[in-house]
Biopython code that builds the backbone (N, CA, C, O; Angstrom):
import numpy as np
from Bio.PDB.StructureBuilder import StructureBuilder

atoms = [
    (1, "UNK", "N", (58.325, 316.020, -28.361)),
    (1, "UNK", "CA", (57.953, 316.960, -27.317)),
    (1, "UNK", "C", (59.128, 317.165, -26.376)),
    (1, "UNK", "O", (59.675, 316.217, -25.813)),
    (2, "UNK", "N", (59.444, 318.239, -26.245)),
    (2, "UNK", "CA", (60.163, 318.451, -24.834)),
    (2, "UNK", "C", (59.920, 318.979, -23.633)),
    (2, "UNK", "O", (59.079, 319.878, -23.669)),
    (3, "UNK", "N", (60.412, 318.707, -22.460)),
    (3, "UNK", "CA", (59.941, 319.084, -21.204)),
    (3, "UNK", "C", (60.307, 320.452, -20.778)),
    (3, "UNK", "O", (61.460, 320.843, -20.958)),
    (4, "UNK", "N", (59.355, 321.262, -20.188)),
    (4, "UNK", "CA", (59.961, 322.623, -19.553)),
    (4, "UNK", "C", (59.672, 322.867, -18.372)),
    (4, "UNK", "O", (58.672, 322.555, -17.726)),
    (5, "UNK", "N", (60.703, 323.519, -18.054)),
    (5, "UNK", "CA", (60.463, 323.664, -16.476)),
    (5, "UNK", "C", (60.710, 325.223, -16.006)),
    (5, "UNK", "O", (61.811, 325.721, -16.245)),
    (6, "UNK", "N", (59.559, 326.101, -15.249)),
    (6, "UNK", "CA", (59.631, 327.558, -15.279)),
    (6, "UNK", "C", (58.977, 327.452, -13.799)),
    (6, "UNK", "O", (58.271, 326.565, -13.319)),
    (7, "UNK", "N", (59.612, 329.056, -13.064)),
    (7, "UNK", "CA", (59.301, 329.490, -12.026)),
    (7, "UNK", "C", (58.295, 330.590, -12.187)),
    (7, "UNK", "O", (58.085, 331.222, -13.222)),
    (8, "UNK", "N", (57.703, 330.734, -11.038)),
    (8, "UNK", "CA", (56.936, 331.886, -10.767)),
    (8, "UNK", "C", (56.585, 331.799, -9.232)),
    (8, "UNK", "O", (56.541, 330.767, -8.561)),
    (9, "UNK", "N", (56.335, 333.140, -8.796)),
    (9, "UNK", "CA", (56.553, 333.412, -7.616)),
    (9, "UNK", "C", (55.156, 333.761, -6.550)),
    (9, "UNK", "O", (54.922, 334.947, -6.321)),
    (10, "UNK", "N", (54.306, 332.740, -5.957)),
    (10, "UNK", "CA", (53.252, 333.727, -5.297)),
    (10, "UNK", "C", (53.372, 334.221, -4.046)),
    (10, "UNK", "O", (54.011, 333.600, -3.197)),
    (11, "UNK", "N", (52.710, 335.519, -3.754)),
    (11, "UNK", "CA", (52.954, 335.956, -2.562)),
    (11, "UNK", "C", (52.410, 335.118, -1.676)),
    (11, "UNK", "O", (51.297, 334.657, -1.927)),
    (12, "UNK", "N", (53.202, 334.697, -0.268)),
    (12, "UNK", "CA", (53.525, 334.076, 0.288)),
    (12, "UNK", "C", (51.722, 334.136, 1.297)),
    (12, "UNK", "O", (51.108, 333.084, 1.473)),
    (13, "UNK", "N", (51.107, 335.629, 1.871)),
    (13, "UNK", "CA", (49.890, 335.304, 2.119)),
    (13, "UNK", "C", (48.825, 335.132, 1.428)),
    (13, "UNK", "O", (47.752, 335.555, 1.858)),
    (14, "UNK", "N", (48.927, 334.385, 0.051)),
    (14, "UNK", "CA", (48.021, 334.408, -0.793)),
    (14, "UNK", "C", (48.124, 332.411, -1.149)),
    (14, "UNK", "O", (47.298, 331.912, -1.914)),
    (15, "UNK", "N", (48.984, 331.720, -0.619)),
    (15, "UNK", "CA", (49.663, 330.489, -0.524)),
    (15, "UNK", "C", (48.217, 329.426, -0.421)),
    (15, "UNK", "O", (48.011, 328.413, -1.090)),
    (16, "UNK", "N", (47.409, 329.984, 0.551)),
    (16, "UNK", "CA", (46.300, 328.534, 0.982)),
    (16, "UNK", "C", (45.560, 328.861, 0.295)),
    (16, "UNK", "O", (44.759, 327.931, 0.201)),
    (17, "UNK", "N", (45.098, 330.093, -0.653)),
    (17, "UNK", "CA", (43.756, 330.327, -1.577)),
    (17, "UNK", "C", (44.285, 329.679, -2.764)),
    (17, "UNK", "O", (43.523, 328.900, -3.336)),
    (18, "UNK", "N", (45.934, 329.929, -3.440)),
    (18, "UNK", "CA", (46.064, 329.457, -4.422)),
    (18, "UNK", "C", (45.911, 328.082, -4.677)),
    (18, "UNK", "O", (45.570, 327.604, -5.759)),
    (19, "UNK", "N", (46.276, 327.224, -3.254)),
    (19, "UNK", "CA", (46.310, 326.136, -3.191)),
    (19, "UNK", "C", (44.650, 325.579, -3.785)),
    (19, "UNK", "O", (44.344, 324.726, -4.619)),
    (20, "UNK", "N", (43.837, 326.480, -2.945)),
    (20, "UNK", "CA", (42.543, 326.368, -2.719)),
    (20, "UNK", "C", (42.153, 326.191, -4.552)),
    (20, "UNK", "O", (42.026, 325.130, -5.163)),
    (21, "UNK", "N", (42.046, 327.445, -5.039)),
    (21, "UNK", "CA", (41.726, 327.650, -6.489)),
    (21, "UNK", "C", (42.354, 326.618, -7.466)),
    (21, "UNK", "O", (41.670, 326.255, -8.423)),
    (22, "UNK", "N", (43.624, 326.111, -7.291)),
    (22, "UNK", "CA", (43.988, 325.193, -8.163)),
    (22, "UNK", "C", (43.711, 323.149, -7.856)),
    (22, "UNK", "O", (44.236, 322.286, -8.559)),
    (23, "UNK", "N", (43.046, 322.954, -6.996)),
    (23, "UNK", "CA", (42.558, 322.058, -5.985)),
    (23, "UNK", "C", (41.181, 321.568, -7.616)),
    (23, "UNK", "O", (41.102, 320.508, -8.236)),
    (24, "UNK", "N", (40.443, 322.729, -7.768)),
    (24, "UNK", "CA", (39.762, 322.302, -8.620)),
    (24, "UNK", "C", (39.260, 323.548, -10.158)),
    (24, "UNK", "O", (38.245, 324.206, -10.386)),
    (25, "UNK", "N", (40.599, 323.362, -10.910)),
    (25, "UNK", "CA", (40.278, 324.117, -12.008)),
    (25, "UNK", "C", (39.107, 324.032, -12.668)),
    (25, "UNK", "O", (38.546, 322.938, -12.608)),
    (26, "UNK", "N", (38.472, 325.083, -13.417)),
    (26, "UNK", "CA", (37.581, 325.224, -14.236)),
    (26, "UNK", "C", (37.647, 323.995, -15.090)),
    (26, "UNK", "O", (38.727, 323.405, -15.062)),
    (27, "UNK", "N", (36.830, 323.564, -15.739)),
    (27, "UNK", "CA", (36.527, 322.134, -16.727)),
    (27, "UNK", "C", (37.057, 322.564, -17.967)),
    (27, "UNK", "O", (37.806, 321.845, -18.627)),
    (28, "UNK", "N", (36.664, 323.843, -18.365)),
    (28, "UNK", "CA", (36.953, 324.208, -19.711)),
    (28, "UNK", "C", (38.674, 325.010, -19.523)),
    (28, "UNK", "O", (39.497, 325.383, -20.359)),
    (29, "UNK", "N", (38.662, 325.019, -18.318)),
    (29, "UNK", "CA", (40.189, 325.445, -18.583)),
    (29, "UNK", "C", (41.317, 324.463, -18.580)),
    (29, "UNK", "O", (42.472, 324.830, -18.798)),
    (30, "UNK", "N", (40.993, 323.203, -18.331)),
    (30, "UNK", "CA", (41.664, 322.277, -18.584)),
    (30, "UNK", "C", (41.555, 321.614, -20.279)),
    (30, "UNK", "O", (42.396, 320.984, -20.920)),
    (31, "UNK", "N", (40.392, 321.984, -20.591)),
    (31, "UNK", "CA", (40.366, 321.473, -21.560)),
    (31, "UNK", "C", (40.993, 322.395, -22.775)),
    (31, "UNK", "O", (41.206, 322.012, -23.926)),
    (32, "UNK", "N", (41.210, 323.567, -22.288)),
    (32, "UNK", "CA", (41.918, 324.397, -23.237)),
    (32, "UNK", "C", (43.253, 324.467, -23.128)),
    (32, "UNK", "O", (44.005, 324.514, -24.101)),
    (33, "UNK", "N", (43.777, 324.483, -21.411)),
    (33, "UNK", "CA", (45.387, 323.971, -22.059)),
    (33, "UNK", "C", (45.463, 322.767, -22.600)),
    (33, "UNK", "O", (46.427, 322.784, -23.366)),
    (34, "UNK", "N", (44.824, 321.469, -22.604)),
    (34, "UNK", "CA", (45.455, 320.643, -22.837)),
    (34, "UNK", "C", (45.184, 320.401, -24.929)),
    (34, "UNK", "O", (45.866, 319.721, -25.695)),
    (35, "UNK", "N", (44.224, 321.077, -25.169)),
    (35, "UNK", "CA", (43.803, 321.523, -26.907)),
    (35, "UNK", "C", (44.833, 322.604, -27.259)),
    (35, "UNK", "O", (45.048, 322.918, -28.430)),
    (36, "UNK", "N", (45.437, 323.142, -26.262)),
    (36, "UNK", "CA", (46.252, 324.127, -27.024)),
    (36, "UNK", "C", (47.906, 323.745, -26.645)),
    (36, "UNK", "O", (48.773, 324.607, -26.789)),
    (37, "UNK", "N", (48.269, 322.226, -26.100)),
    (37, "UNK", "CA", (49.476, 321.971, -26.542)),
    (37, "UNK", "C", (50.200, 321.859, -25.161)),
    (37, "UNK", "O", (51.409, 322.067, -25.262)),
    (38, "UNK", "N", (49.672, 321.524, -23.631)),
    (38, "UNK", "CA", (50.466, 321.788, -22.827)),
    (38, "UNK", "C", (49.977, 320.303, -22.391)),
    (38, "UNK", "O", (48.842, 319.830, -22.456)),
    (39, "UNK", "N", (50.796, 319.902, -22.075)),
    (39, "UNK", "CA", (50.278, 318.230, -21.766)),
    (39, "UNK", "C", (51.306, 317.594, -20.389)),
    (39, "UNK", "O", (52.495, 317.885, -20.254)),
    (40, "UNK", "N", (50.666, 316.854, -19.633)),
    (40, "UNK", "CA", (51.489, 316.889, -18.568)),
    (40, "UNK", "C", (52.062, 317.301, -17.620)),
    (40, "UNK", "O", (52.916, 316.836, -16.865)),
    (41, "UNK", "N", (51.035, 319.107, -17.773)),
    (41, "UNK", "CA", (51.118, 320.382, -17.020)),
    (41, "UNK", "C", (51.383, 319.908, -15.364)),
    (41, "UNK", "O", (50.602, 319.019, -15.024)),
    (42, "UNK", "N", (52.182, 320.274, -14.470)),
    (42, "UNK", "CA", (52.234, 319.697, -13.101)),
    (42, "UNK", "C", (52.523, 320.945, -12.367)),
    (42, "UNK", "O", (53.658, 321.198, -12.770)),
    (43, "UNK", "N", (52.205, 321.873, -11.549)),
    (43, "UNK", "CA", (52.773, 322.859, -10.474)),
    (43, "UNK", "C", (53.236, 321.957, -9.192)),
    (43, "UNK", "O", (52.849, 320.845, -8.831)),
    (44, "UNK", "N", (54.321, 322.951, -8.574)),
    (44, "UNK", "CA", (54.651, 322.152, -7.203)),
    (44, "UNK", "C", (54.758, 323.623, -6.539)),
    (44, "UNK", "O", (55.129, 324.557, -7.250)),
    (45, "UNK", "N", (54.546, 323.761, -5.649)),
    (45, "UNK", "CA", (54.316, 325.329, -4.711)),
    (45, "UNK", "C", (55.593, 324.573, -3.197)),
    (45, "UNK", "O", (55.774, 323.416, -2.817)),
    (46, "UNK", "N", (56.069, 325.615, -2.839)),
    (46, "UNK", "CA", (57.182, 325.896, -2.135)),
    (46, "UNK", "C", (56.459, 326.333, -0.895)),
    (46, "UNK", "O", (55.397, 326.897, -1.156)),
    (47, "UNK", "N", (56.720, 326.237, 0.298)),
    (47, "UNK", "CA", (55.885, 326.939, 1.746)),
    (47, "UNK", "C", (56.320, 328.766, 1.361)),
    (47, "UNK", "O", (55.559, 329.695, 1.630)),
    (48, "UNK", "N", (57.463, 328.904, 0.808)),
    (48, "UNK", "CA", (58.179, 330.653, 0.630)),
    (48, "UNK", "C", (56.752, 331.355, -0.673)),
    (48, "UNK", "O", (56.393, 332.519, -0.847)),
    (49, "UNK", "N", (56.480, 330.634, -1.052)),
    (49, "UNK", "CA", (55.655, 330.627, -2.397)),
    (49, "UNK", "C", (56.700, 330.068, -3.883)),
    (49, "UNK", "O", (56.116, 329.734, -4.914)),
    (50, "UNK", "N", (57.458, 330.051, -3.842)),
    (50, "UNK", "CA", (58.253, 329.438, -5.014)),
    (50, "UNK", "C", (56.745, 328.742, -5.608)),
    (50, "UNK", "O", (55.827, 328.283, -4.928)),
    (51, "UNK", "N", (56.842, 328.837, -7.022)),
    (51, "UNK", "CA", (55.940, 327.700, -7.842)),
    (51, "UNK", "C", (56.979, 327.455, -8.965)),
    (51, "UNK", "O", (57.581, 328.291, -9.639)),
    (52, "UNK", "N", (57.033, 326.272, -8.995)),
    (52, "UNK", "CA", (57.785, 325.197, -10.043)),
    (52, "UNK", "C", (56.397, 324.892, -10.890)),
    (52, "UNK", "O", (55.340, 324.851, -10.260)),
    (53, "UNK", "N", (56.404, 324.688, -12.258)),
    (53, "UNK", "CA", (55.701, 324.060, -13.520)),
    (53, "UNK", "C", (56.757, 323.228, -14.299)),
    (53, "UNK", "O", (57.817, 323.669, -14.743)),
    (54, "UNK", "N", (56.337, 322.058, -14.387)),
    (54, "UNK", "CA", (56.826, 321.268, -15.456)),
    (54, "UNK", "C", (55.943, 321.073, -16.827)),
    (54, "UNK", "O", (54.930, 320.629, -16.288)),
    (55, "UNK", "N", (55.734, 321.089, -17.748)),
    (55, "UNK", "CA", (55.157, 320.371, -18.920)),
    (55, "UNK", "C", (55.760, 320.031, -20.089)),
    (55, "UNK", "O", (56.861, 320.421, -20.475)),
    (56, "UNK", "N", (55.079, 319.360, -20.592)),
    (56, "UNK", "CA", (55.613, 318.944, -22.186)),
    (56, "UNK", "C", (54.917, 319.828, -23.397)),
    (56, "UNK", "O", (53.776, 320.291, -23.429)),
    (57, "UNK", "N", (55.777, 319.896, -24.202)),
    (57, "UNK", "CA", (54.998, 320.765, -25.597)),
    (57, "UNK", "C", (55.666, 320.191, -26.528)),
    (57, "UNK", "O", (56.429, 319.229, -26.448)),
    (58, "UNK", "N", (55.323, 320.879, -27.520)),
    (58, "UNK", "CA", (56.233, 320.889, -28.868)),
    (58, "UNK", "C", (56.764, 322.216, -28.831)),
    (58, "UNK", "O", (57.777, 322.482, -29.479)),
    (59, "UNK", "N", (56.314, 322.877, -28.296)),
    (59, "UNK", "CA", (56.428, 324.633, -28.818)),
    (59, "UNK", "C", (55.985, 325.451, -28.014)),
    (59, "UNK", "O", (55.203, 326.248, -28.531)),
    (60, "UNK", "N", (56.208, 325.616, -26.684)),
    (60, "UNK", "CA", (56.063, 326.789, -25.482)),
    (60, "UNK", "C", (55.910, 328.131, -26.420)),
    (60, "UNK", "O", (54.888, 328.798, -26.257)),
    (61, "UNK", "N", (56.433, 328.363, -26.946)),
    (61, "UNK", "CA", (55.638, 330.061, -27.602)),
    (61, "UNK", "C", (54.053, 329.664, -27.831)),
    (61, "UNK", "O", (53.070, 330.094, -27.228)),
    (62, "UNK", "N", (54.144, 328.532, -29.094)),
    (62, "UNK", "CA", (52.749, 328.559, -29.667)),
    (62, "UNK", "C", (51.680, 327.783, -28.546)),
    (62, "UNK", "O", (50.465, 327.969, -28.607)),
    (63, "UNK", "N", (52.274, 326.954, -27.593)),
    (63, "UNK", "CA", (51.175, 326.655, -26.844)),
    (63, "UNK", "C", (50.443, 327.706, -25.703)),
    (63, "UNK", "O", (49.266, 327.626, -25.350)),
    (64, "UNK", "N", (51.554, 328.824, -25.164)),
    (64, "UNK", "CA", (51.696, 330.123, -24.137)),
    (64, "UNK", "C", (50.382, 331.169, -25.886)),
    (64, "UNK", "O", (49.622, 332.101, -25.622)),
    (65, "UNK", "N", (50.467, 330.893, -26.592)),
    (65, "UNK", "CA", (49.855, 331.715, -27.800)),
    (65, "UNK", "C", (48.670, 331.372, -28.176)),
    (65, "UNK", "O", (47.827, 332.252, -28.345)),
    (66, "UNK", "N", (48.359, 330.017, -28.385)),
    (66, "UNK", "CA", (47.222, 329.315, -28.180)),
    (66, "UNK", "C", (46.217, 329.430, -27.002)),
    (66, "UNK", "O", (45.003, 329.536, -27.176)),
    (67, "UNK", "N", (46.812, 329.401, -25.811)),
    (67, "UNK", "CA", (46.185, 329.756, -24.449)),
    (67, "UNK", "C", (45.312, 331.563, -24.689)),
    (67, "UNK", "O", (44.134, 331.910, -24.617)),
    (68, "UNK", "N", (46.526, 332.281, -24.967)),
    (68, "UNK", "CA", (46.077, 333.502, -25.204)),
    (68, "UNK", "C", (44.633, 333.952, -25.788)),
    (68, "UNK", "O", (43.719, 334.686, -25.412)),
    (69, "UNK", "N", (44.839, 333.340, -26.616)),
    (69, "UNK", "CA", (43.289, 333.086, -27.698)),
    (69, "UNK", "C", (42.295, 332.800, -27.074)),
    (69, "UNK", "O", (41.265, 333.120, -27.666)),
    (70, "UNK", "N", (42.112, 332.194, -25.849)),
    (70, "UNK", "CA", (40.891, 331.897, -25.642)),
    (70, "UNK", "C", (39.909, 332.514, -23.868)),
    (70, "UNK", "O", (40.275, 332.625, -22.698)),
    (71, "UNK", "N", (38.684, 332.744, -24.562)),
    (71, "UNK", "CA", (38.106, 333.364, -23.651)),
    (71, "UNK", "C", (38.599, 333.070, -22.181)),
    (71, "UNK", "O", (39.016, 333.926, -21.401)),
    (72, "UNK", "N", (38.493, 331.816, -21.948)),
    (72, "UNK", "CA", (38.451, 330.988, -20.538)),
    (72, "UNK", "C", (40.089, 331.159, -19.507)),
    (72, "UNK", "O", (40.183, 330.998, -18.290)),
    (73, "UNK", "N", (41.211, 331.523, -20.484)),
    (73, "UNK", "CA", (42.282, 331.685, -20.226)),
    (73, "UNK", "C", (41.968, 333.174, -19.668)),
    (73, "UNK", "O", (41.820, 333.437, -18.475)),
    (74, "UNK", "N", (41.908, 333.903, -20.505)),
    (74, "UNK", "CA", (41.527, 335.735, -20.283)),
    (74, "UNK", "C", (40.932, 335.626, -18.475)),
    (74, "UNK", "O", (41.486, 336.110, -17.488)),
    (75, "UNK", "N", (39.760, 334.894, -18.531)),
    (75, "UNK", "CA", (39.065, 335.395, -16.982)),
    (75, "UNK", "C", (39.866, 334.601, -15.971)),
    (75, "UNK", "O", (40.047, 335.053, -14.841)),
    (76, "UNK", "N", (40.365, 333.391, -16.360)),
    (76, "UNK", "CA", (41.588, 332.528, -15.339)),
    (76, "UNK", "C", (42.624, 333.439, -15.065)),
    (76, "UNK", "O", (42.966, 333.401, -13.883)),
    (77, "UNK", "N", (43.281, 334.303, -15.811)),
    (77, "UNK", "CA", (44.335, 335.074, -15.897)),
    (77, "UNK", "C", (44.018, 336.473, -14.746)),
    (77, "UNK", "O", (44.637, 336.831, -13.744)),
    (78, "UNK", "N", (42.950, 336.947, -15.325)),
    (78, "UNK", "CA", (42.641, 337.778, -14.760)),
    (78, "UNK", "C", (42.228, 337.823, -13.228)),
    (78, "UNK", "O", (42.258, 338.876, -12.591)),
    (79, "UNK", "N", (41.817, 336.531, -12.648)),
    (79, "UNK", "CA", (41.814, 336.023, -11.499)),
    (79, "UNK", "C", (42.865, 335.502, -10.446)),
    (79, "UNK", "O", (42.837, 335.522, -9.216)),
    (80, "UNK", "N", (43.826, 335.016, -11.364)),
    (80, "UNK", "CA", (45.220, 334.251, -11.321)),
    (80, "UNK", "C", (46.237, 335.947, -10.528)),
    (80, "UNK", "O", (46.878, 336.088, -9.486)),
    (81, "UNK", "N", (45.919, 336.864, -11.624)),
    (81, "UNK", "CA", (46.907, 337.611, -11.357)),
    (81, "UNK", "C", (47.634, 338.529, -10.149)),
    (81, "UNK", "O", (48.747, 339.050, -10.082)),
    (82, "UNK", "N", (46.453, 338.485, -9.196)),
    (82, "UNK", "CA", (46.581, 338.847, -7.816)),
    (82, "UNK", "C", (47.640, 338.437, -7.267)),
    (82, "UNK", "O", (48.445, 339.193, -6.722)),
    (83, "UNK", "N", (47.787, 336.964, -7.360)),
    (83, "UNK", "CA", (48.303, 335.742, -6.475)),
    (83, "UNK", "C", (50.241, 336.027, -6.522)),
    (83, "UNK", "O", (51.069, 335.461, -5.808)),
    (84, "UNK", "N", (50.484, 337.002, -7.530)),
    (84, "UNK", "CA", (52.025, 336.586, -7.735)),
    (84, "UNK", "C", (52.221, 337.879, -7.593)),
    (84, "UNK", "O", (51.391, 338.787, -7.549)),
    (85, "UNK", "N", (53.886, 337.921, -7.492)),
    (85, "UNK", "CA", (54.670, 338.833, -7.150)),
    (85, "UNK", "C", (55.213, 339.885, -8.076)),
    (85, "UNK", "O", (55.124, 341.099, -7.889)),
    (86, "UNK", "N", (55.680, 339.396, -8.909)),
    (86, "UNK", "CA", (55.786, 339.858, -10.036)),
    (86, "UNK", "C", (55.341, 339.573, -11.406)),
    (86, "UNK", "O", (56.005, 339.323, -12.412)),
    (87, "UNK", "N", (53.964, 339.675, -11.212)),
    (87, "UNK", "CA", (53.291, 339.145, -12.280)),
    (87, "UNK", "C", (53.460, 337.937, -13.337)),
    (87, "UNK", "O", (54.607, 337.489, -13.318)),
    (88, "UNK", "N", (52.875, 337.506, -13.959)),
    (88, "UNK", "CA", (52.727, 335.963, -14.607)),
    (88, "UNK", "C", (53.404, 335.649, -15.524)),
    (88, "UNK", "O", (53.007, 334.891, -16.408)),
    (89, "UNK", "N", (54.957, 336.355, -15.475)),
    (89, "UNK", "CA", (55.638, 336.053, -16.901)),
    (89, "UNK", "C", (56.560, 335.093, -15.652)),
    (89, "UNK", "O", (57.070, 335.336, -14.558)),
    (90, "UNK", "N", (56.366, 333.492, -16.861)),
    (90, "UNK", "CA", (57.548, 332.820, -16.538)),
    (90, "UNK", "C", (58.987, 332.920, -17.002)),
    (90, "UNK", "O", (59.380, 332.986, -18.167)),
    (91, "UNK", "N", (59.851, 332.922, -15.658)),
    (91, "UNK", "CA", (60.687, 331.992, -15.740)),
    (91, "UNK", "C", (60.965, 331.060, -16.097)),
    (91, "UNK", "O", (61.356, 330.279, -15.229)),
    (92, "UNK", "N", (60.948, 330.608, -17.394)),
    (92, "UNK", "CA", (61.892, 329.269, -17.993)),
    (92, "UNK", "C", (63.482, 328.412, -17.684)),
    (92, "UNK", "O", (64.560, 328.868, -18.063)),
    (93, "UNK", "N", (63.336, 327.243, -17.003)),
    (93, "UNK", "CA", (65.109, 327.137, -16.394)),
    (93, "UNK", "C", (65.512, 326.072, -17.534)),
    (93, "UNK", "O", (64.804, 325.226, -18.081)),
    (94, "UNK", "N", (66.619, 326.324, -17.684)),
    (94, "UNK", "CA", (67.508, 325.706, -18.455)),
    (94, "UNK", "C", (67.881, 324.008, -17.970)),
    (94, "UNK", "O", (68.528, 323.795, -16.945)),
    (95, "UNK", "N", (67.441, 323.023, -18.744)),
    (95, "UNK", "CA", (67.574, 321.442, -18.481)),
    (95, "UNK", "C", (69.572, 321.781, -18.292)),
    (95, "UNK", "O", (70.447, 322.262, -19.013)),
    (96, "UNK", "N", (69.515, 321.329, -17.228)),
    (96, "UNK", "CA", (71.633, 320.919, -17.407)),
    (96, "UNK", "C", (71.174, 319.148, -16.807)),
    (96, "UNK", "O", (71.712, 319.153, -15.700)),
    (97, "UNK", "N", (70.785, 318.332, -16.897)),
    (97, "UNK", "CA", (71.278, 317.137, -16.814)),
    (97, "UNK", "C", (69.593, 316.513, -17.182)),
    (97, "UNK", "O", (68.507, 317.026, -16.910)),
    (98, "UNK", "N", (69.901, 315.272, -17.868)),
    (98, "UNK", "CA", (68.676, 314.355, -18.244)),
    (98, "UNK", "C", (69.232, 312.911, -17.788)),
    (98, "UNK", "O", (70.308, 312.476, -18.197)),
    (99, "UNK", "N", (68.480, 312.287, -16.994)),
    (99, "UNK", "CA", (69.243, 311.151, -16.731)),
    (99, "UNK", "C", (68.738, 309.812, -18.004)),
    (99, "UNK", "O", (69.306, 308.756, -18.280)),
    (100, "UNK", "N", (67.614, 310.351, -18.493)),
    (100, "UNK", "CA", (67.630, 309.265, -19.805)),
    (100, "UNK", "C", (68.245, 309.526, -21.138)),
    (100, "UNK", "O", (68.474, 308.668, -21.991)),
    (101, "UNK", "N", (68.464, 310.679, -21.216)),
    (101, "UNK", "CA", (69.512, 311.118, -22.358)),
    (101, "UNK", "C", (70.796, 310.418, -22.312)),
    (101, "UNK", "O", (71.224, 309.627, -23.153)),
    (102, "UNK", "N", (71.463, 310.872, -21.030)),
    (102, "UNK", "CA", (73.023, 310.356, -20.635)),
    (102, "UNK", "C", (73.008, 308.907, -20.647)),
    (102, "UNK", "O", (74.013, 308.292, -21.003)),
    (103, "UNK", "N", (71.662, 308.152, -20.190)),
    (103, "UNK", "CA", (71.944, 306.511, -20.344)),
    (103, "UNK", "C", (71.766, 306.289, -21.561)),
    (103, "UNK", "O", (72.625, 305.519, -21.991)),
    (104, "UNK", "N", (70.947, 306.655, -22.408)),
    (104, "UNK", "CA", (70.967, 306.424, -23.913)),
    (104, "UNK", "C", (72.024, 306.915, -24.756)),
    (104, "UNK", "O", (72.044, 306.588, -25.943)),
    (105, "UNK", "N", (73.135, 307.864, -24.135)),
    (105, "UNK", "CA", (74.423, 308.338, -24.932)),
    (105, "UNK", "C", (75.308, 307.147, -24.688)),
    (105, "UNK", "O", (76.265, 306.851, -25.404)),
    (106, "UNK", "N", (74.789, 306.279, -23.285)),
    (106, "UNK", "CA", (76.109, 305.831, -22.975)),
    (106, "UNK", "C", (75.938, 304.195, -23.096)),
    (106, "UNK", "O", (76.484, 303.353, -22.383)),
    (107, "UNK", "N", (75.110, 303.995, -24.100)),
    (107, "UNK", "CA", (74.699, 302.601, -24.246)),
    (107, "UNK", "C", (75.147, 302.491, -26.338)),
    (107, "UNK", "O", (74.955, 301.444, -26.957)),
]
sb = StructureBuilder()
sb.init_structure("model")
sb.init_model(0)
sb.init_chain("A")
sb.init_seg("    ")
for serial, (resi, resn, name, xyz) in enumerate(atoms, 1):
    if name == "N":
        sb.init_residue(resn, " ", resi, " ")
    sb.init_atom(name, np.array(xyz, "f"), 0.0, 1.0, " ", f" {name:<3s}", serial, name[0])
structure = sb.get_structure()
């Protein structure tokens, strides 16, 4: 599995509802990212709205594809989509340093 890390942006007066809504996700929507491959899912929200996501996959296409598929994602999405700026396509950032990689190169 590898780790990814992507931005997305919510508008800044929409900050304490998102907080609010993600405080306690749907049951079945947890249970569908985590059946469709996203494991370890974490958001961190910024006071500007910045949102940071970290997770693990095997395969960010097929797990972002898997999600797609299912009912519970569709009405989350569709609820979700207000909240951001430029709508819900992530930003993916590029890993430049692993600090357990570099100790395991250098052992």
């Amino acid at each position: 599995m590898r780790r990814v890390c992507f931005t997305l942006q919510v508008k800044p007066e929409r900050l304490e509802e998102y907080r609010r809504r993600h405080a306690q996700v749907w049951p079945e929507m947890l249970v569908a990212l985590r059946d469709s491959g996203w494991h370890d899912y974490q958001l961190f929200l910024r006071d500007d709205g910045l949102l940071v996501g970290t997770l693990l996959t095997d395969d960010l296409a097929a797990a972002q594809a898997a999600m797609d598929t299912t009912e519970v994602s569709a009405r989350w999405e569709a609820q979700m989509a207000e909240f951001f700026t430029h709508g819900r396509h992530l930003v993916v950032l590029d890993e430049v340093f692993n600090l357990e990689h570099q100790l395991g190169a250098s052992q």
